[in-house]
C-alpha positions as CSV (number, residue, x, y, z in Angstrom):
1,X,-11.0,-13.0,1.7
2,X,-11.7,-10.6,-1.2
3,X,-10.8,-6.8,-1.5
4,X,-10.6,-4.7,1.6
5,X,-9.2,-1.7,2.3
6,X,-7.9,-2.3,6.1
7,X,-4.3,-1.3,7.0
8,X,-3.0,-3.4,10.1
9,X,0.2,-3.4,12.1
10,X,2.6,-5.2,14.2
11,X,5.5,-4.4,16.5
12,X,8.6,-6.3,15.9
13,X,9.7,-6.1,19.2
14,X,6.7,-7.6,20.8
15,X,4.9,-10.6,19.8
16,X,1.5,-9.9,19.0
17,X,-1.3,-9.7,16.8
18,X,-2.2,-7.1,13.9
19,X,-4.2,-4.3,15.3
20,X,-6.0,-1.8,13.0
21,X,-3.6,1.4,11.8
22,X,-6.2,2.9,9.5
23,X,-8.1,2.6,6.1
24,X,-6.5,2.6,2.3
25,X,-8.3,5.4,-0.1
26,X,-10.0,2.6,-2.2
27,X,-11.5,-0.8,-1.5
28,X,-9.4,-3.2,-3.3
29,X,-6.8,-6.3,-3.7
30,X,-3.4,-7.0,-5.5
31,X,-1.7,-4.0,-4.5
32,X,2.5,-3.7,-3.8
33,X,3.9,-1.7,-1.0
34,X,7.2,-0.4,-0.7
35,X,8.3,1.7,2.3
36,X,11.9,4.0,2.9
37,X,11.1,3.3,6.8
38,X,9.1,7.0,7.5
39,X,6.7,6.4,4.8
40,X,4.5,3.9,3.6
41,X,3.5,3.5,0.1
42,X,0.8,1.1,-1.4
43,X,-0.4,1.1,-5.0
44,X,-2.3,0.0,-8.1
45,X,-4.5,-2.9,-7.6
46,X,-8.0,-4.3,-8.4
47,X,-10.8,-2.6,-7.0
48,X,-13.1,-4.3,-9.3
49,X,-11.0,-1.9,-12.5
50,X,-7.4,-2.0,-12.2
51,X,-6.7,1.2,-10.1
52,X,-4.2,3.3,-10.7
53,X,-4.0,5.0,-7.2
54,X,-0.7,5.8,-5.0
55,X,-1.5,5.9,-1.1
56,X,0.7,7.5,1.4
57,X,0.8,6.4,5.1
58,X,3.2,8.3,8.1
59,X,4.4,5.0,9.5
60,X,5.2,6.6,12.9
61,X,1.5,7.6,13.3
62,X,-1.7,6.1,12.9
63,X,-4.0,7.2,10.8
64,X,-5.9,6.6,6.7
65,X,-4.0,6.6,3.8
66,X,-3.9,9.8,1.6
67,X,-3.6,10.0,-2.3
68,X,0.4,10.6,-3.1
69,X,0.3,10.3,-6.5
70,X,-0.4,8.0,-9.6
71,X,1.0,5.4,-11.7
72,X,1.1,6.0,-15.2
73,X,-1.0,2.7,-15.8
74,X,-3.8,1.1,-14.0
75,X,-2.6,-2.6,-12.8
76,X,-2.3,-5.1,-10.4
77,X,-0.5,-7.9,-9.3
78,X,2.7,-5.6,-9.5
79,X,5.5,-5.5,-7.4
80,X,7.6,-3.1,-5.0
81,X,11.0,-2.6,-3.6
82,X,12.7,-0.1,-2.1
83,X,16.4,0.9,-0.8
84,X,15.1,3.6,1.4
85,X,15.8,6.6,-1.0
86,X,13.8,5.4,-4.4
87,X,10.7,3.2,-4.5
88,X,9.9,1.1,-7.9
89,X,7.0,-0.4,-9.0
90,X,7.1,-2.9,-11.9
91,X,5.7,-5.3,-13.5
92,X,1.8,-6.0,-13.3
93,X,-1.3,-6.9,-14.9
94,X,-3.4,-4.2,-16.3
């Protein structure tokens, strides 16, 4: 498929399709998401470079992603989890 930077959603309560929620800061593939159930989060990842990039989404609205923040190394293939208070992001390929 290669890199893209679509965001897409479903409803759990309805079967359905993705439909089209908005568009990730960079172009890119191998990211990890992690999410506390208000906010989105989706980093690192290979745009062509390892990226280093943080995006932010408001899950309740639609809309692009935003820059949140960084991680301290550019990678990919990484992982996320969440318990809803702290995100973490290990592992990776830089």
């Amino acid at each position: 498929m290669g890199r893209i930077n679509v965001i897409q959603y479903i409803t759990f309560a309805t079967p359905s399709n993705a439909t089209d929620f908005g568009d990730l800061t960079e172009i890119k593939d191998e990211t990890a998401s992690l999410s506390d159930g208000t906010k989105g989060l989706c980093s690192g990842g290979n745009t062509g470079a390892k990226s280093n990039v943080i995006d932010y989404i408001n899950i309740a609205s639609l809309g692009d992603a935003v820059d949140f923040g960084d991680l301290t190394v550019a990678k990919g293939e990484l992982g996320g989890a969440s318990n809803g208070t702290r995100g973490v992001f290990v592992g990776g390929n830089t």
